[in-house]
N, CA, C and O atoms as a Tinker XYZ file with bonds, in Angstrom:
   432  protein
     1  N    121.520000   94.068000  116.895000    73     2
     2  CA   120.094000   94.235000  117.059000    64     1     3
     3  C    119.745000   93.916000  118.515000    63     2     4     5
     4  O    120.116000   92.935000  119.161000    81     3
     5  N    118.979000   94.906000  118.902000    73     3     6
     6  CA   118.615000   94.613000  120.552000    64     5     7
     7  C    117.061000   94.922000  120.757000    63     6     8     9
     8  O    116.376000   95.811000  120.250000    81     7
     9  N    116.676000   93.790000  121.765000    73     7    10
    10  CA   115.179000   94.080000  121.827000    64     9    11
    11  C    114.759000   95.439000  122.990000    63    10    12    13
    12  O    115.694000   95.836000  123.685000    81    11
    13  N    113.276000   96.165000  123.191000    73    11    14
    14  CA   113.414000   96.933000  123.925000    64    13    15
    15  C    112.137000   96.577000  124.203000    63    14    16    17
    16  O    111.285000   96.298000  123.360000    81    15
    17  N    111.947000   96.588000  125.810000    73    15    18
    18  CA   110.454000   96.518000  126.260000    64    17    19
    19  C    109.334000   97.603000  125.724000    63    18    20    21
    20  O    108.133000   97.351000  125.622000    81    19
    21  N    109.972000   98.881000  125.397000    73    19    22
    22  CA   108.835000   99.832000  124.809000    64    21    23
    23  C    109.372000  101.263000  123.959000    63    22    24    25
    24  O    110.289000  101.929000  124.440000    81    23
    25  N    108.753000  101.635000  122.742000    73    23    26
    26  CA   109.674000  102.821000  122.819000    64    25    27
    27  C    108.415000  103.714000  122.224000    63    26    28    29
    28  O    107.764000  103.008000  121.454000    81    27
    29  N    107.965000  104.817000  122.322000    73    27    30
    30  CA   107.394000  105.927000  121.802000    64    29    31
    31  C    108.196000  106.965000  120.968000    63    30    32    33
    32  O    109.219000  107.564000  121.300000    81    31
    33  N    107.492000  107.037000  119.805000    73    31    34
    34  CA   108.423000  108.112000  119.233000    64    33    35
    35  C    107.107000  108.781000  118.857000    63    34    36    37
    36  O    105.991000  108.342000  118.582000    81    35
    37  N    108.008000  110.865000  119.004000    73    35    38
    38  CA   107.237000  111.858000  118.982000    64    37    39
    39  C    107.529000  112.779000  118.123000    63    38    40    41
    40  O    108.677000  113.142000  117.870000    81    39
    41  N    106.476000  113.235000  117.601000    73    39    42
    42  CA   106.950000  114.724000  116.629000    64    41    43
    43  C    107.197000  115.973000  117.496000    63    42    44    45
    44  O    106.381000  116.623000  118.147000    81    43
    45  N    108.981000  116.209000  117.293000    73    43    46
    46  CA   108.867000  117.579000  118.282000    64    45    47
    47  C    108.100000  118.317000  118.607000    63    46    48    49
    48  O    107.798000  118.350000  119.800000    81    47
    49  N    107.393000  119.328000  117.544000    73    47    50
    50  CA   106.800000  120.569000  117.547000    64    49    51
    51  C    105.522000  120.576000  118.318000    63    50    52    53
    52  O    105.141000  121.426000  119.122000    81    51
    53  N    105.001000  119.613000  117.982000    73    51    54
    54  CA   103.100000  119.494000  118.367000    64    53    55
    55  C    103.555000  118.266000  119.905000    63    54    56    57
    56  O    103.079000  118.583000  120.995000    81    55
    57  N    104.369000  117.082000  119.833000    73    55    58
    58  CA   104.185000  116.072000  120.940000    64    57    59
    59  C    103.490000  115.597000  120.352000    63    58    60    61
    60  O    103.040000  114.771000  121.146000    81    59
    61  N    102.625000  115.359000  118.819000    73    59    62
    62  CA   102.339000  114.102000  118.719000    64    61    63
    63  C    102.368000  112.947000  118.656000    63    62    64    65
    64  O    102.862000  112.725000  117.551000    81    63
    65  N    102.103000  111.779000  119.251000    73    63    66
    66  CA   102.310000  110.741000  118.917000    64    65    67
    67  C    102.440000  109.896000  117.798000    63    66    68    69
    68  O    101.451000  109.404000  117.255000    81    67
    69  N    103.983000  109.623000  117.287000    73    67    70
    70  CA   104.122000  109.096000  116.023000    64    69    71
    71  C    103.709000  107.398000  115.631000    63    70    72    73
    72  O    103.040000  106.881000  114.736000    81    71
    73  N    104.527000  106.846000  116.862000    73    71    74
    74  CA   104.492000  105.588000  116.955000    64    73    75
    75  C    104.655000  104.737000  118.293000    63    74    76    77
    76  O    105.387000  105.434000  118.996000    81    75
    77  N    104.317000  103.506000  119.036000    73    75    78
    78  CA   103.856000  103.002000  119.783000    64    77    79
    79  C    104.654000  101.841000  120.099000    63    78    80    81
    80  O    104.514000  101.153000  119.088000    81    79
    81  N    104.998000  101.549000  120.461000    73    79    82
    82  CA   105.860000   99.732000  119.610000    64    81    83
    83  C    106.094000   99.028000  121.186000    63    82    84    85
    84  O    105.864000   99.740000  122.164000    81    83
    85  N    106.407000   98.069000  121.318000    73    83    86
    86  CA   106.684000   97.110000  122.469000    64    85    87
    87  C    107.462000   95.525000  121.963000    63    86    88    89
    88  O    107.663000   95.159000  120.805000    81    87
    89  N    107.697000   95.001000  122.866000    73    87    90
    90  CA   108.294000   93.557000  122.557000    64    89    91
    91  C    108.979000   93.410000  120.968000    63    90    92    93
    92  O    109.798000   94.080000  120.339000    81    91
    93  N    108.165000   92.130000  120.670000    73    91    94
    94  CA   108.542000   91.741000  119.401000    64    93    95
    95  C    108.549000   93.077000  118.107000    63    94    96    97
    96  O    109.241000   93.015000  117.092000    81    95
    97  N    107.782000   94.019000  118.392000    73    95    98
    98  CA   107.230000   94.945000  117.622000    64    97    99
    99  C    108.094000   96.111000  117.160000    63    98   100   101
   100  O    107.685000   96.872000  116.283000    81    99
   101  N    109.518000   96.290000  117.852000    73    99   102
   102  CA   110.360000   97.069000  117.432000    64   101   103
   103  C    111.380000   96.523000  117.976000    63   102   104   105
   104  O    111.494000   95.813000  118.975000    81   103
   105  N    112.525000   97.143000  116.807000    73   103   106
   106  CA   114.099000   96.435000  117.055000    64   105   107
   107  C    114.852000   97.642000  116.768000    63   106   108   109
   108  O    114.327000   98.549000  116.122000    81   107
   109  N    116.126000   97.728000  117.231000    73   107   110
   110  CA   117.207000   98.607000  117.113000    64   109   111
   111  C    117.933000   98.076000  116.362000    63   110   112   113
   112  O    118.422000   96.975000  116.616000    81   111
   113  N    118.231000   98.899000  114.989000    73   111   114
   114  CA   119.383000   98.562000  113.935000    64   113   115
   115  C    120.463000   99.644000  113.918000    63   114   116   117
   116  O    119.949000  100.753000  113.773000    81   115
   117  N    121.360000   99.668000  113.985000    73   115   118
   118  CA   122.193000  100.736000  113.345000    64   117   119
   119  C    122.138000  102.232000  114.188000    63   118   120   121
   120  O    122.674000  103.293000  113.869000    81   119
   121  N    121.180000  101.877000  115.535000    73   119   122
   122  CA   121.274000  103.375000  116.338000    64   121   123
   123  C    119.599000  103.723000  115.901000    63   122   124   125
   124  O    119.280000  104.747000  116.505000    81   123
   125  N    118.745000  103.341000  115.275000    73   123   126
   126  CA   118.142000  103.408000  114.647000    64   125   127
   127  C    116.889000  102.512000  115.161000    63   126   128   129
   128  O    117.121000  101.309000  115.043000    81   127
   129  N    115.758000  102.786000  115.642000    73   127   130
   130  CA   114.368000  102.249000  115.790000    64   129   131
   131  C    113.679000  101.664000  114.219000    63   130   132   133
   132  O    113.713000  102.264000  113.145000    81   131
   133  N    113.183000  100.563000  114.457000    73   131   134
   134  CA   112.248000   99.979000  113.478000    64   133   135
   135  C    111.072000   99.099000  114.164000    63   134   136   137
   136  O    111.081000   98.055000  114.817000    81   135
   137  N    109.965000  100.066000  113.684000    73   135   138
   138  CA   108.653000   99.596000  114.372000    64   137   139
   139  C    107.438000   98.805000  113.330000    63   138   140   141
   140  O    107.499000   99.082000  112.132000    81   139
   141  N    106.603000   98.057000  113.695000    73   139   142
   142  CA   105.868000   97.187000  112.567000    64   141   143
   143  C    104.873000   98.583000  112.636000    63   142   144   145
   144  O    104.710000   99.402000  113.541000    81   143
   145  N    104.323000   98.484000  111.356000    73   143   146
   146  CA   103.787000   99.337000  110.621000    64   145   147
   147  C    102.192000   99.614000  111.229000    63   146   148   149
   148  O    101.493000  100.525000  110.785000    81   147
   149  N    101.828000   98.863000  112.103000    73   147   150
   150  CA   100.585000   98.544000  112.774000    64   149   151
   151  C    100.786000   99.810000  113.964000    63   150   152   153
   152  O     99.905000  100.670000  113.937000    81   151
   153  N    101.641000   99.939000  114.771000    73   151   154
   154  CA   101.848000  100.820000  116.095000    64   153   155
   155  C    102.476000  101.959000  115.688000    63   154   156   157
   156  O    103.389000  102.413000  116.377000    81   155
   157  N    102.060000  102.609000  114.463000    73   155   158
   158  CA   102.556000  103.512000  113.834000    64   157   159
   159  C    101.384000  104.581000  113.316000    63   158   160   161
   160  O    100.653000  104.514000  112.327000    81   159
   161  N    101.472000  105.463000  114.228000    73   159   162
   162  CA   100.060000  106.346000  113.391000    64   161   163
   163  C     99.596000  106.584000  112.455000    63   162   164   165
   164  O    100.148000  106.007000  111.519000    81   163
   165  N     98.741000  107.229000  112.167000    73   163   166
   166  CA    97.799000  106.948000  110.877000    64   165   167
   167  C     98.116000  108.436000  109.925000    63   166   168   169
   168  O     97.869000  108.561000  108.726000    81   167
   169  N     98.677000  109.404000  110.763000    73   167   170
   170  CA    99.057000  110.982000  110.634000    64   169   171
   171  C    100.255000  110.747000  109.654000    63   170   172   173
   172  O    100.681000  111.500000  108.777000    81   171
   173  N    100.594000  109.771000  109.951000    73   171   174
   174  CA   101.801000  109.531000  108.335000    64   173   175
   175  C    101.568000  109.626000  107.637000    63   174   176   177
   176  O    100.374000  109.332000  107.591000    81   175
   177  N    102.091000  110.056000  106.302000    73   175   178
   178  CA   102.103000  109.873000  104.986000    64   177   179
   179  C    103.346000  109.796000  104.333000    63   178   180   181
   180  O    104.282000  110.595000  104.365000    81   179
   181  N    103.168000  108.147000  103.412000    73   179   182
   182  CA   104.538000  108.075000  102.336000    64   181   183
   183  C    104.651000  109.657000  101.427000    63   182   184   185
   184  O    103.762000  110.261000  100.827000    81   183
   185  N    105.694000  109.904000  101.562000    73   183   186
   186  CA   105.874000  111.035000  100.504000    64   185   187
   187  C    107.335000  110.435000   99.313000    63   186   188   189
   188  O    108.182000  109.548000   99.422000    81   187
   189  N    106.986000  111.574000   98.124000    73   187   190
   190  CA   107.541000  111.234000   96.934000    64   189   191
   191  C    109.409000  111.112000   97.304000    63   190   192   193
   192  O    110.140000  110.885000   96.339000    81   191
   193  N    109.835000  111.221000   98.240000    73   191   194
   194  CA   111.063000  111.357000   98.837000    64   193   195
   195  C    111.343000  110.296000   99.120000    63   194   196   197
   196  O    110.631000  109.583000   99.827000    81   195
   197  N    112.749000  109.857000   98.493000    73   195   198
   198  CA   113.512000  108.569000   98.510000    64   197   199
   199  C    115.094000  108.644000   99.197000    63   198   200   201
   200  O    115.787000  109.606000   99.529000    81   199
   201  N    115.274000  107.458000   99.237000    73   199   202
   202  CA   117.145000  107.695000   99.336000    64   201   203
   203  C    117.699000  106.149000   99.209000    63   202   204   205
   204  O    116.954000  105.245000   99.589000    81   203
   205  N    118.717000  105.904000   98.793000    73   203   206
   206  CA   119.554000  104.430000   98.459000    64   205   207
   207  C    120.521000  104.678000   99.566000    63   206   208   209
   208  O    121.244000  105.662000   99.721000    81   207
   209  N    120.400000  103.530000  100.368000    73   207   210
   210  CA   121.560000  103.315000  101.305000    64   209   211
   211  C    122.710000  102.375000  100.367000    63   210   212   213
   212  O    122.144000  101.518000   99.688000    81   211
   213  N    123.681000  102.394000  100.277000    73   211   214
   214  CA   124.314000  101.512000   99.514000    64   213   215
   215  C    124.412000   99.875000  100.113000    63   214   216   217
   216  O    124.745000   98.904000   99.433000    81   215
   217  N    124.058000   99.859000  101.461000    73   215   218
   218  CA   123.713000   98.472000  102.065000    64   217   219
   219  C    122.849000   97.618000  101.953000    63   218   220   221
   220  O    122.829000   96.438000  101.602000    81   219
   221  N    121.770000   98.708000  102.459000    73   219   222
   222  CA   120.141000   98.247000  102.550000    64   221   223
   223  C    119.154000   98.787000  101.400000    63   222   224   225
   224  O    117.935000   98.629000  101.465000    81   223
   225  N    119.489000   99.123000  100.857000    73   223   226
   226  CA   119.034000   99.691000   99.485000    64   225   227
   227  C    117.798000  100.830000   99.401000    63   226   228   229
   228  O    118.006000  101.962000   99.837000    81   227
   229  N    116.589000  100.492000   98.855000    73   227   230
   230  CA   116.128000  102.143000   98.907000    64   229   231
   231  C    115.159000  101.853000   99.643000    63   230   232   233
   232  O    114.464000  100.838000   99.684000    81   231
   233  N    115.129000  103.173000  100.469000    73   231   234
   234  CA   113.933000  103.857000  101.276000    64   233   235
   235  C    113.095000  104.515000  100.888000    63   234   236   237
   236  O    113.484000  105.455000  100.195000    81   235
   237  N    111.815000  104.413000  101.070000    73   235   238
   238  CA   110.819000  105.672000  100.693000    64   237   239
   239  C    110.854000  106.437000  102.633000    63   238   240   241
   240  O    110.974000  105.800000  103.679000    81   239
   241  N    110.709000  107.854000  102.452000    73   239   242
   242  CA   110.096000  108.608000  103.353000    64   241   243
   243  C    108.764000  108.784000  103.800000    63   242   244   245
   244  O    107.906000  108.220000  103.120000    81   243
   245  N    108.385000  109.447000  104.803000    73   243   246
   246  CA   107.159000  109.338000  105.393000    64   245   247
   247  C    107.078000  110.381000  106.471000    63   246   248   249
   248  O    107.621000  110.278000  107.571000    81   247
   249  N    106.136000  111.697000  105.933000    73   247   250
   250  CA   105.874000  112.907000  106.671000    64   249   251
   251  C    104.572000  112.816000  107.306000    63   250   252   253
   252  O    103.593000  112.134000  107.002000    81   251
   253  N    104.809000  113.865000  108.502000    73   251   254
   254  CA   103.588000  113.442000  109.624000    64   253   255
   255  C    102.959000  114.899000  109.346000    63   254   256   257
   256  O    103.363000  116.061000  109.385000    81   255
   257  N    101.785000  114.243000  109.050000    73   255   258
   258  CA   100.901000  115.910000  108.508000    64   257   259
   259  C     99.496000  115.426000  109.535000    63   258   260   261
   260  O     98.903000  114.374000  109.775000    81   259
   261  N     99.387000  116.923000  109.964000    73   259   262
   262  CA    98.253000  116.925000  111.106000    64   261   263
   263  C     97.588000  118.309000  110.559000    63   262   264   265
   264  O     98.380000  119.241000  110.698000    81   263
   265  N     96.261000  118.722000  109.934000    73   263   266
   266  CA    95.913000  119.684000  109.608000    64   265   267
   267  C     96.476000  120.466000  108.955000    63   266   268   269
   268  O     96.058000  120.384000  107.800000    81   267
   269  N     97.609000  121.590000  109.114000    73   267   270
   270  CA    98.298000  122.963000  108.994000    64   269   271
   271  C    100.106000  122.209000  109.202000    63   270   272   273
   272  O    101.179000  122.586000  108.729000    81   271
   273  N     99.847000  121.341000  109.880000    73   271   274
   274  CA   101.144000  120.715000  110.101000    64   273   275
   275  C    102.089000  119.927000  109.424000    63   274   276   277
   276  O    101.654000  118.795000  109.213000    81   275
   277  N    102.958000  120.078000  109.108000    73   275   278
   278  CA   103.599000  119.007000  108.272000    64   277   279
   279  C    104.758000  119.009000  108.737000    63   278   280   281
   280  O    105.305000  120.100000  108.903000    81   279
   281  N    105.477000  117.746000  109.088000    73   279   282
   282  CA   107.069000  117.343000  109.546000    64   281   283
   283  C    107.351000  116.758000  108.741000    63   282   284   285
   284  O    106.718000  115.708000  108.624000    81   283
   285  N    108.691000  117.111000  107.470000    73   283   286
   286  CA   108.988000  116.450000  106.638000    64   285   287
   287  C    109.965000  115.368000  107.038000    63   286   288   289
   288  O    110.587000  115.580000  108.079000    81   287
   289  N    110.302000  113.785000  106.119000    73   287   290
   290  CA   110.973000  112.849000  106.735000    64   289   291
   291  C    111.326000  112.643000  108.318000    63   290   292   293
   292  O    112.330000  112.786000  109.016000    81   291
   293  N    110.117000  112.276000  108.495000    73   291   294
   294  CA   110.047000  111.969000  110.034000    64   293   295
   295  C    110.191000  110.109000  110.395000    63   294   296   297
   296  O    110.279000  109.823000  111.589000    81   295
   297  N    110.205000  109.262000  109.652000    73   295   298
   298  CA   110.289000  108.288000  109.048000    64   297   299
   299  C    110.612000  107.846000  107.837000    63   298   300   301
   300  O    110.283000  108.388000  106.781000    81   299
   301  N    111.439000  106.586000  107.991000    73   299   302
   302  CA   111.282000  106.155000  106.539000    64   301   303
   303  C    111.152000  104.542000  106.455000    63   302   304   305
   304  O    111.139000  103.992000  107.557000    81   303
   305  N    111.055000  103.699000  105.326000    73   303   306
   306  CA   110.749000  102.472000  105.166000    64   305   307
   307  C    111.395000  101.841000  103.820000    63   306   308   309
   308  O    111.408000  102.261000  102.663000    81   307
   309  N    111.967000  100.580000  104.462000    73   307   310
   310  CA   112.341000   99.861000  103.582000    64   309   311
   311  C    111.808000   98.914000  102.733000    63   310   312   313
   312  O    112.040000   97.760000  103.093000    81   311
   313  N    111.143000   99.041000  101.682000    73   311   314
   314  CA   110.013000   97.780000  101.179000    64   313   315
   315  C    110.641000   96.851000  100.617000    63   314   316   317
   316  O    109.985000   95.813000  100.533000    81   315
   317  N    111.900000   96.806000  100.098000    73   315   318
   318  CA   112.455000   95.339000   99.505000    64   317   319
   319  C    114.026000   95.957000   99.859000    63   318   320   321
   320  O    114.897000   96.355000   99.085000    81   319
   321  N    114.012000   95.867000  101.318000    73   319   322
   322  CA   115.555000   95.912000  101.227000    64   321   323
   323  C    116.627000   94.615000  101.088000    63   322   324   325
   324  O    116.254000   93.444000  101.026000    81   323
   325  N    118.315000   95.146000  101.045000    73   323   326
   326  CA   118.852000   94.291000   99.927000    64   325   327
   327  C    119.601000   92.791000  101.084000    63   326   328   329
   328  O    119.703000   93.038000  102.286000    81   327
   329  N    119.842000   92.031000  100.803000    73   327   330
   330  CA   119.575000   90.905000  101.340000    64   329   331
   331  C    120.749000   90.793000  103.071000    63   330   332   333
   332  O    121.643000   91.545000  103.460000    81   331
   333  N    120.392000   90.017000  103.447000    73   331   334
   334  CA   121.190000   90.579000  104.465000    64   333   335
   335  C    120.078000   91.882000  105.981000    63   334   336   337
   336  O    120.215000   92.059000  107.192000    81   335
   337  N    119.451000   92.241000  105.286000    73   335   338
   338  CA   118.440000   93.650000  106.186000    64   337   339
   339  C    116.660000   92.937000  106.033000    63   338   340   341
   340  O    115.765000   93.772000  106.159000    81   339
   341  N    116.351000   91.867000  105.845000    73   339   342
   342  CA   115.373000   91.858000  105.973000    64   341   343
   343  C    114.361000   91.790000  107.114000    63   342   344   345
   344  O    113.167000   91.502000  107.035000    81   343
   345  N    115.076000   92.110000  108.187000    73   343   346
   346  CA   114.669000   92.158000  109.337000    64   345   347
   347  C    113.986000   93.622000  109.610000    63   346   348   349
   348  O    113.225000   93.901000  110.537000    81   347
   349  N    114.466000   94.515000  108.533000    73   347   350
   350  CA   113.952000   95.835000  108.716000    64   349   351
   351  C    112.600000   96.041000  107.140000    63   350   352   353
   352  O    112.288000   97.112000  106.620000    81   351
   353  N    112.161000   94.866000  106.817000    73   351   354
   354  CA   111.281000   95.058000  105.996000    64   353   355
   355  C    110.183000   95.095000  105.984000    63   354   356   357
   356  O    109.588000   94.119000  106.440000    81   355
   357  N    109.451000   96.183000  105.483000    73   355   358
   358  CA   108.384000   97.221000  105.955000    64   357   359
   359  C    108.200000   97.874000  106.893000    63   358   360   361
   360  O    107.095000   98.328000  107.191000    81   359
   361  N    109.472000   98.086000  107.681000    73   359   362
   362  CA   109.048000   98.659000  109.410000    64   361   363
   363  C    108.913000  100.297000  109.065000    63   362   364   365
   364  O    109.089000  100.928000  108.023000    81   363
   365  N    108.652000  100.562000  109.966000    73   363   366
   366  CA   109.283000  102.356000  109.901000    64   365   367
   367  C    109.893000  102.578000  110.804000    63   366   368   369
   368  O    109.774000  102.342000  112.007000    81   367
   369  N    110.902000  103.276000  109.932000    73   367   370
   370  CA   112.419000  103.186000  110.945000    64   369   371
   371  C    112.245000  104.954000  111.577000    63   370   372   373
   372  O    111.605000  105.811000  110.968000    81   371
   373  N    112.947000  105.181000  112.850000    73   371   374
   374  CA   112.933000  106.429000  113.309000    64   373   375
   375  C    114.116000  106.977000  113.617000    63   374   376   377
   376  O    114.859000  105.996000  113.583000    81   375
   377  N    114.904000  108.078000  113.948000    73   375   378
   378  CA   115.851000  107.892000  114.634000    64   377   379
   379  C    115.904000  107.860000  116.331000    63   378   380   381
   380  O    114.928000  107.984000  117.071000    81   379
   381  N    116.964000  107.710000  116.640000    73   379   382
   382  CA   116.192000  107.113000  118.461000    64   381   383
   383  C    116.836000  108.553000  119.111000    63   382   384   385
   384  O    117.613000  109.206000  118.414000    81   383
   385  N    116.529000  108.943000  120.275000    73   383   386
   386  CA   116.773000  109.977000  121.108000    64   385   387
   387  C    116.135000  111.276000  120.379000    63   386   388   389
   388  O    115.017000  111.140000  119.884000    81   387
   389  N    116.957000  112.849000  120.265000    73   387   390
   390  CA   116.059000  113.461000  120.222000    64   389   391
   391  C    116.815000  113.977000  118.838000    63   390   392   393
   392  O    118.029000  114.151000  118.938000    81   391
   393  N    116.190000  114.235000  117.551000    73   391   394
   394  CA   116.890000  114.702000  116.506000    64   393   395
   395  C    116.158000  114.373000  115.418000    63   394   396   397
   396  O    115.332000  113.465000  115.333000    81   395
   397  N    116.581000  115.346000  114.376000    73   395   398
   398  CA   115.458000  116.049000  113.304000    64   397   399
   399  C    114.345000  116.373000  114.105000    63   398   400   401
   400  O    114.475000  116.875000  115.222000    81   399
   401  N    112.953000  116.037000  113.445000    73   399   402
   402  CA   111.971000  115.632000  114.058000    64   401   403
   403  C    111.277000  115.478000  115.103000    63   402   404   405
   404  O    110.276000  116.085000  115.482000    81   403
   405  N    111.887000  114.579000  115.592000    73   403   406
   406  CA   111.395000  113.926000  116.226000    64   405   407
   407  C    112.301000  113.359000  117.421000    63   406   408   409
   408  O    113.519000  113.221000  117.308000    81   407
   409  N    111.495000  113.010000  118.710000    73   407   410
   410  CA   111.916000  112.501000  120.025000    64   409   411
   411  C    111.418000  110.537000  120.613000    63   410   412   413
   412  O    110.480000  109.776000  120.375000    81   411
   413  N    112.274000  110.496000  121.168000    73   411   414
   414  CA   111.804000  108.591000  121.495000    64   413   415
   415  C    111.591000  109.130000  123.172000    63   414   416   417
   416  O    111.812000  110.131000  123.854000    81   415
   417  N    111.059000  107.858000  123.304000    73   415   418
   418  CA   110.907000  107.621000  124.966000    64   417   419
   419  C    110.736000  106.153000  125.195000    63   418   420   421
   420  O    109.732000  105.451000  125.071000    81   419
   421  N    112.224000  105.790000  125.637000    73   419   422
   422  CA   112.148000  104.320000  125.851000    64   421   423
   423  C    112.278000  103.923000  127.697000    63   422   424   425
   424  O    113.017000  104.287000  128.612000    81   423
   425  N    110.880000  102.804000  127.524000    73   423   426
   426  CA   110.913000  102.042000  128.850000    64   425   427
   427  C    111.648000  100.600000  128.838000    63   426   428   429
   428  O    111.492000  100.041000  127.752000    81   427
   429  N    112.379000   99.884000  129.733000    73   427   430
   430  CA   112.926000   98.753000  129.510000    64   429   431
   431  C    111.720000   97.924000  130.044000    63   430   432
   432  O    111.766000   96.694000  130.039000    81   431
C-alpha cells in the first residue's frame, strides 16, 4: 500500500470527472486506486452487478451515468470485505492508468 499526493480518475468517452482524492483519501492496493466515497462523484450509480474476489470477498459495481450516457463497471466497492482488506472498506476502487473505462492522473 502506497500513499499518493493526488490522483483523478476519468471516464474515457465524455472526460468526466469520476473521482478526486488526495492525501489520506486514497491508497493503492493491488495496482488498484481506492478513494473515500466523499471525492467521488455523484454521476455514480451502485448497479445490480457483483463479483467475489476469493480474498477480499464481494464487490458491488458502480456505473457512471450522465444523461444518454452510461459507463458500465467503472468502479467498484467493497462493503464488508473479508478480514485482512479492511483498509479498502467502503472506498471505490478504480483501476489506475488508462483501461476499461476509465483514465487516472496522478500528481505526487
Amino acid at each position: 500500500m502506497r500513499r499518493i499526493m493526488r490522483v483523478r480518475i476519468f471516464e474515457q468517452r465524455t472526460g468526466a470527472l469520476l473521482a478526486d482524492a488526495s492525501g489520506d483519501q486514497v491508497v493503492k492496493v493491488e495496482g488498484n486506486w481506492y478513494v473515500d466515497p466523499a471525492t467521488v462523484s455523484k454521476q455514480l450509480q451502485m448497479s445490480s452487478h457483483d463479483y467475489t474476489c476469493p480474498y477480499k470477498g464481494k464487490c458491488y459495481y458502480a456505473d457512471f451515468v450522465d444523461g444518454a450516457t452510461r459507463s458500465i463497471d467503472v468502479a467498484w466497492v467493497y462493503d464488508n470485505p473479508k478480514p485482512g482488506w479492511e483498509n479498502i472498506k467502503g472506498k471505490f476502487g478504480f483501476y489506475a492508468g488508462e483501461r476499461s473505462n476509465t483514465r487516472d492522473e496522478v500528481t505526487p
